[in-house]
N, C-alpha and C positions, 0 to 999 in steps of 0.2 A: 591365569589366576585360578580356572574352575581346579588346574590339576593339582595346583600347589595348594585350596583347600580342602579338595578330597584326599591328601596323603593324612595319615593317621599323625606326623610329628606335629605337623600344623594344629591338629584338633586335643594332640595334648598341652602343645604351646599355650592356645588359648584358653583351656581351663585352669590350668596350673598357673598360669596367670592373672585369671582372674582370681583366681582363689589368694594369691600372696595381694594382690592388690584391695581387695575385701576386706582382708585382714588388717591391714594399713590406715584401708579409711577408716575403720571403726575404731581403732586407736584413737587415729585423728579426731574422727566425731566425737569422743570424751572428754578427748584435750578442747577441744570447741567449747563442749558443753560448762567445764571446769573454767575455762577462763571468760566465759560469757557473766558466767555468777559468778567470780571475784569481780571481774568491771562492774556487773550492775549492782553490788550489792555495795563495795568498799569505793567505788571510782566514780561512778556516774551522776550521785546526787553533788558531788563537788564539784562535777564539771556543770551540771547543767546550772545549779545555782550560783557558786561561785565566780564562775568562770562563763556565765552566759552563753551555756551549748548545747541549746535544745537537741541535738542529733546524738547527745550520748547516752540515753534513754533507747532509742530506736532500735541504734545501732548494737548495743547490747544485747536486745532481743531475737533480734535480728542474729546475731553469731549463735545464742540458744537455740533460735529455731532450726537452724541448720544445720548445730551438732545434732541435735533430736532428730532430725528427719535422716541424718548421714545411718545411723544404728538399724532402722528397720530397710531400705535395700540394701544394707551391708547385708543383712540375713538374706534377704532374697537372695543376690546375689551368690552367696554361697551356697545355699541350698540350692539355685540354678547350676553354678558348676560342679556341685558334688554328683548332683543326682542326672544333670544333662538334661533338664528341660527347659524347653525353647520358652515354653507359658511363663514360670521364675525371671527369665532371661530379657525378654522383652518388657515385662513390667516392669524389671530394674532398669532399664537401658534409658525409659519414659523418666522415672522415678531421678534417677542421677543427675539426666538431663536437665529437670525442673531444681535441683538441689544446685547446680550449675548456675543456675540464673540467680537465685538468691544467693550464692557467693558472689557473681559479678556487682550484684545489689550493694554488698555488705561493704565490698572493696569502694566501690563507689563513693560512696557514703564514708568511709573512712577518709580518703583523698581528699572529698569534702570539707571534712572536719578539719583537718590539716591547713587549707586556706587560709581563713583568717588570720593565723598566727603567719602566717610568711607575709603576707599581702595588705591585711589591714589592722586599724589602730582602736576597733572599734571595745576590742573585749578588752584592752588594758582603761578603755574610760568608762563600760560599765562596770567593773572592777571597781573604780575608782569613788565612783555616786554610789555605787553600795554602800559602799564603806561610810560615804559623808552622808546621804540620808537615811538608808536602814539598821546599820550596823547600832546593836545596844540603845537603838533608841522608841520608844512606848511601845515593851517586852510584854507590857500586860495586855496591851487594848489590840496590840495586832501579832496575827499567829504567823505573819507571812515576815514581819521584824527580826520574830523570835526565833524563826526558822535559820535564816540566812544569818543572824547572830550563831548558830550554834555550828552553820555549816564554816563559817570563816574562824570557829576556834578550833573546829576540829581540822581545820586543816592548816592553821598556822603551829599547832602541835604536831599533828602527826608527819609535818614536811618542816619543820623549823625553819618556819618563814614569816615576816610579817608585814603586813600592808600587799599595795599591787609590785611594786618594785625595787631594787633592792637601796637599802638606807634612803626607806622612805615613809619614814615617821611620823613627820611633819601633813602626813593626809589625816591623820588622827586629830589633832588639834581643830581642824578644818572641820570634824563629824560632827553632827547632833548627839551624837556619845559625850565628845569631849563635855558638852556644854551640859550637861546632866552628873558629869562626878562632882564630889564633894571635895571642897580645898580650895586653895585661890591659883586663878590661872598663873601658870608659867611660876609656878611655883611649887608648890607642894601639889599638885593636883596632880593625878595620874595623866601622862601624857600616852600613853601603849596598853592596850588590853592587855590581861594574865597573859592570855595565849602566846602573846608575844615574847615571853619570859623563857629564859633556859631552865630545865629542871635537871637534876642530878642524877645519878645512878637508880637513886633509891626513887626518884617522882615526885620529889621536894625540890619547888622554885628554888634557885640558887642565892637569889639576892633579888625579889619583887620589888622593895623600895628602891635599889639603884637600875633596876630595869625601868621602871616607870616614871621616875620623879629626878633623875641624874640631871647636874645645872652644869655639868661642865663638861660634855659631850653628850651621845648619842642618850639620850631621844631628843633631849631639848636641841642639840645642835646639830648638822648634817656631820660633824666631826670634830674629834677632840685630840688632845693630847695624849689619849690612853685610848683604849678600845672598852667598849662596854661590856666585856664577857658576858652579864645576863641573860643581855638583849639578841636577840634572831637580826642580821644584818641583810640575810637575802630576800628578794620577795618573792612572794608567791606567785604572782606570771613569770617568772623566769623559771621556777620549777613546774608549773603545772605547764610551759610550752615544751619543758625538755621531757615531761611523762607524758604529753599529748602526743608528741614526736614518735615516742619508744613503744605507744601504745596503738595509733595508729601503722604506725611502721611493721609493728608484728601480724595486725592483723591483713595488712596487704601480705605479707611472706607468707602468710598461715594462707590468705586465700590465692595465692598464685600458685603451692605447693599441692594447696587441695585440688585445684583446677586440675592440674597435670596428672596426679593419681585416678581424680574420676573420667579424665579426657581417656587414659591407656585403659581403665576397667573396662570406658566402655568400647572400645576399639576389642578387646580382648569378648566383651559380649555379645556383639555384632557377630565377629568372626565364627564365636562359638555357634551362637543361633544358627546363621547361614549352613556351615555346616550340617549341625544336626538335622534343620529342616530338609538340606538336599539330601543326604542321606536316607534320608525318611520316604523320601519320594521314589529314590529305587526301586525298582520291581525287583521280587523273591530272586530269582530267578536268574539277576546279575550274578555273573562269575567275580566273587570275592577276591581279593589279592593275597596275600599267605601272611601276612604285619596285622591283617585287617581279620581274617579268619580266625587268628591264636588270639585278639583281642577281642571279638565276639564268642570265644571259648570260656572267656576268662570274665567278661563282663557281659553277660548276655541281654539284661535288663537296658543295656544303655544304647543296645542301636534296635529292637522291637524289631529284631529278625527280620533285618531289610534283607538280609543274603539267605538265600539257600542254604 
């Protein structure tokens, strides 16, 4: 091993390696950074509200923090294999390793999330009591009402969904919403929030009176003779388990990928370290090899006239 470190192809193997792997990660850590603030900014307040997922907060952060931390030993790193010192070299080697851990964190924590939707029933029933006790009902006297009001329209719009499940209408009837609209029940009263309503090309509801008040299918019935074009027939746990899916999913791949790029950097920094430090240690006075001679001709700054 000591001969197969001291040959020169080894010691360009590992810079030049490290150097395309550097480059990589810092890609990566942007892409990190980029999709850390789309989740936390357009995805996480509907998952944590909506969808009762405290860990999409964290977790978000958590991806930001470790694209952000991936940017400054990417420099290290390459300014340790540009220039060949060990000092650069081992501060990244530390610096990666600890960025390591908070991916195994992140993946963790992702897997996590994933859970309940495979194994328990608990998010489709707090889904469910939103909707019957907070949903549209005393908008003024509570900002935590108003909240989860705005976060279940914004997401039965921007996912064209409505209620927890799908042609499931009939939880509206059921809310402290219902019992606050104007009109007589099961009649003319609105039985489905706007949100729930199809809007056109232009962002004009399609048909609001037969999305909310229809007697002769959906909403008032679980099904009719015609389909209710207006009305959203999917629900929103079925979409938000196939985005929880897509989105957990990515971020195991993004940190299984990252794993394996920072595990080879730092194989490749290690290598390079060892190296330069035995090298270092030579006395003058070793007889250089002729591969090793023309490259201390040629880069003289990078091996501190270990050779004669």
């Amino acid at each position: 091993m000591c001969n197969f470190m001291r040959s020169l192809r080894f010691r360009n193997t590992c810079r030049y390696g490290l150097i395309a792997m550097n480059s990589i990660c810092f890609v990566a850590g942007l892409a990190l950074i980029g999709a850390g603030i789309y989740l936390y900014v357009y995805k996480s307040e509907l998952l944590t509200y909506v969808y009762s997922m405290p860990l999409a907060r964290p977790a978000c952060i958590i991806i930001i923090t470790v694209g952000s931390a991936v940017l400054i030993p990417s420099f290290c790193g390459l300014a340790g294999a540009v220039r060949e010192n060990h000092i650069l070299l081992i501060i990244y080697t530390v610096i990666m390793a600890l960025i390591t851990f908070l991916s195994i964190i992140a993946a963790v924590m992702a897997i996590a999330t994933r859970v309940p939707w495979n194994g328990f029933d608990f998010i489709r029933q707090k889904m469910r009591e939103s909707l019957q006790k907070d949903y549209g009902y005393n908008l003024n006297t509570s900002d935590y009402n108003a909240f989860i009001t705005a976060m279940w329209d914004l997401a039965q719009q921007n996912w064209y969904c409505c209620a927890a499940e799908d042609s499931s209408w009939g939880i509206y009837r059921q809310s402290q919403w219902y019992e606050v609209q104007p009109g007589e029940k099961e009649n003319d009263r609105a039985m489905v929030p706007l949100s729930c309503c199809v809007k056109d090309q232009y962002g004009e509801y399609v048909n609001p009176q037969k999305c909310q008040t229809w007697q002769l299918g959906p909403p008032k019935l679980a099904s009719g003779p015609s389909i209710n074009e207006a009305l959203f027939y999917d629900g929103c746990y079925v979409y938000g388990s196939k985005l929880l899916t897509r989105v957990t999913g990515g971020i195991i791949a993004m940190g299984i990928i990252f794993a394996v790029l920072v595990g080879l950097a730092t194989i490749f920094a290690l290598g390079l370290t060892c190296h330069i430090l035995r090298m270092d240690k030579l006395p003058k006075s070793t007889s250089a090899p002729a591969d090793v001679k023309m490259y201390t001709s040629a880069h003289p700054g990078n091996w501190n006239n270990s050779y004669a």
